[in-house]
N, C-alpha and C positions, 0 to 999 in steps of 0.2 A: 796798282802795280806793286805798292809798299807790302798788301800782304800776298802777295804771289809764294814768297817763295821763303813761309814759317814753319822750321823745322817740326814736326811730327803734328801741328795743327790737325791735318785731313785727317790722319790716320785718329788722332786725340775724338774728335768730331766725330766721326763716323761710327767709333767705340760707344760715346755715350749716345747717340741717338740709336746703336743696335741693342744696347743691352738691358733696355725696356722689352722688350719684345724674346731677349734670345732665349728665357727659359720658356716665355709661353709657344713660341714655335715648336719647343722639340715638347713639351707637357701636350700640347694641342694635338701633337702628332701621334701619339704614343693612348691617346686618350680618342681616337675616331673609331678606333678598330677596324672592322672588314671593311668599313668606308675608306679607308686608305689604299686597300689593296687594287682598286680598280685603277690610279691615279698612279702608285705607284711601280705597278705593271708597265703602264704606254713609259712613263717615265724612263724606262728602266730599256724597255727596247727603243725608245726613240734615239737613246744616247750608245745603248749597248751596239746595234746594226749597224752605224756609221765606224766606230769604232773598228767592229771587226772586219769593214772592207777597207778600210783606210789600214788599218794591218797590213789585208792579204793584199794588196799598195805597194805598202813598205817591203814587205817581204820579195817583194818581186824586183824593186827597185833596189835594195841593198843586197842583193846573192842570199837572204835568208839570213844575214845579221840582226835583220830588226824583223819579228815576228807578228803575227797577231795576236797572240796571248801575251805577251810582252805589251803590247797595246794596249789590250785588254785591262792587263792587271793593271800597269802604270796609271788608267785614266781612271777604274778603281781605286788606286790608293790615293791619287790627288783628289777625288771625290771626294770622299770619306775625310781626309784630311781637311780640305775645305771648308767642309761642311761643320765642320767642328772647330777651327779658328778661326776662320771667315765670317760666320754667323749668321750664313745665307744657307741652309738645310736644302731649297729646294735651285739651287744654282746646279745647272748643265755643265760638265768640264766634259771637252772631247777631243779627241783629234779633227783638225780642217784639212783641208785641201794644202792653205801656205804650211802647213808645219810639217805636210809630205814631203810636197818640194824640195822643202829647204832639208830636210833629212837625206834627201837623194841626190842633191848638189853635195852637202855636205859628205855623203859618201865618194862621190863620184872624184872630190877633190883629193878622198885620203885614200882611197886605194890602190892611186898609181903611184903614192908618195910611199921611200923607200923608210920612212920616218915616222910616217902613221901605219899605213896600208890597213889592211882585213882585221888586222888580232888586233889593234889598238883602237879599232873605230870607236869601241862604245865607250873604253874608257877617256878617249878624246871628247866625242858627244856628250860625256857623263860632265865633265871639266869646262864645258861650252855649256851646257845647263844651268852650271854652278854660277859662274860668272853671271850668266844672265840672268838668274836668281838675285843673285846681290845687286846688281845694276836696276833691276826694278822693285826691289827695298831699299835702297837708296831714291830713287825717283820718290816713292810714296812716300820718304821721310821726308823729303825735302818740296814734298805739296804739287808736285810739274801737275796733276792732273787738273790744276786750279788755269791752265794756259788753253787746256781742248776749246776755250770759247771763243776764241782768236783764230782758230781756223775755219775756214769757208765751209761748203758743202765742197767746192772743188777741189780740195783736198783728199776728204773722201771718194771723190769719185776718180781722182787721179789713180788713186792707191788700186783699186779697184780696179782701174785700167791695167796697171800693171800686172793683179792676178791672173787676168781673161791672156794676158799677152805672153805669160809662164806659161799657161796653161795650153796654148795654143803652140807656141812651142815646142812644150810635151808632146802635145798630140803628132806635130809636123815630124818629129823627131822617132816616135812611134812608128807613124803611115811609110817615111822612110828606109825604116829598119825591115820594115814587113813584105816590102817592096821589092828591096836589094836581097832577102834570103828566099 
């Protein structure tokens, strides 16, 4: 427990165990040639196809505030950015299922507010990103991923429960709408 919680340890750790490996990643990559293109084809639509329906999602759930090229680009640029301070090349970043949701609550909450409403969604979403950014670079300063071993599998599967029960939700909320027009 004494070393739970050493400021910038994980992140310290994680630096030198990547940085053996992070020029031969992107040298290894750059040096396969046409061997790459097959891999990084499926790659590319594995991440790219969810992307662009979890878009046309959002787009449908926020009145066309939040787009699918907007999706698109944003999971592109976190990629790419990723992938180049992260020092993981071949890491997945996408949109899921909870990060709709909660996009569509979060609208759903500032639309009828006379304080957010329509024209200030994104820069409110933009300000709730930011926050949440620093909140988990503070987390990673300060080690919290050193506690994930202290939770059960029941946890997980709690959390789990509650997406299937958003989700379902959604749907009854859906089936209803469809019903009454």
């Amino acid at each position: 427990m004494e070393e739970t919680f050493v400021p910038f340890r994980g992140i310290k750790n994680d630096f030198k165990a990547r940085i053996v490996c992070y020029k031969q990643d992107w040298t290894s990559g750059f040096r396969a040639g046409a061997r790459i293109l097959a891999p990084t084809t499926y790659i590319f639509f594995a991440s790219a196809i969810p992307v662009i329906s979890f878009g046309e999602q959002l787009e449908r759930s926020t009145d066309g505030t939040l787009t699918a090229v907007q999706t698109l680009a944003s999971t592109a640029l976190c990629g790419i950015i990723h992938s180049i301070i992260g020092g993981q090349p071949l890491l997945i970043l996408g949109v899921a299922e909870p990060t709709v949701l909660m996009y569509t609550f979060m609208y759903n909450f500032a639309k009828d507010r006379e304080d957010l409403g329509h024209k200030l969604f994104l820069p409110w979403t933009g300000w709730v990103c930011v926050w949440t950014a620093l909140l988990l670079f503070l987390l990673a300063v300060l080690g919290a991923c050193s506690i994930i071993n202290r939770f059960t599998r029941l946890t997980g599967e709690l959390f789990g429960l509650l997406i299937a029960m958003l989700f379902m939700q959604q749907a009854i909320k859906v089936h209803l709408l469809l019903t009454v027009t």
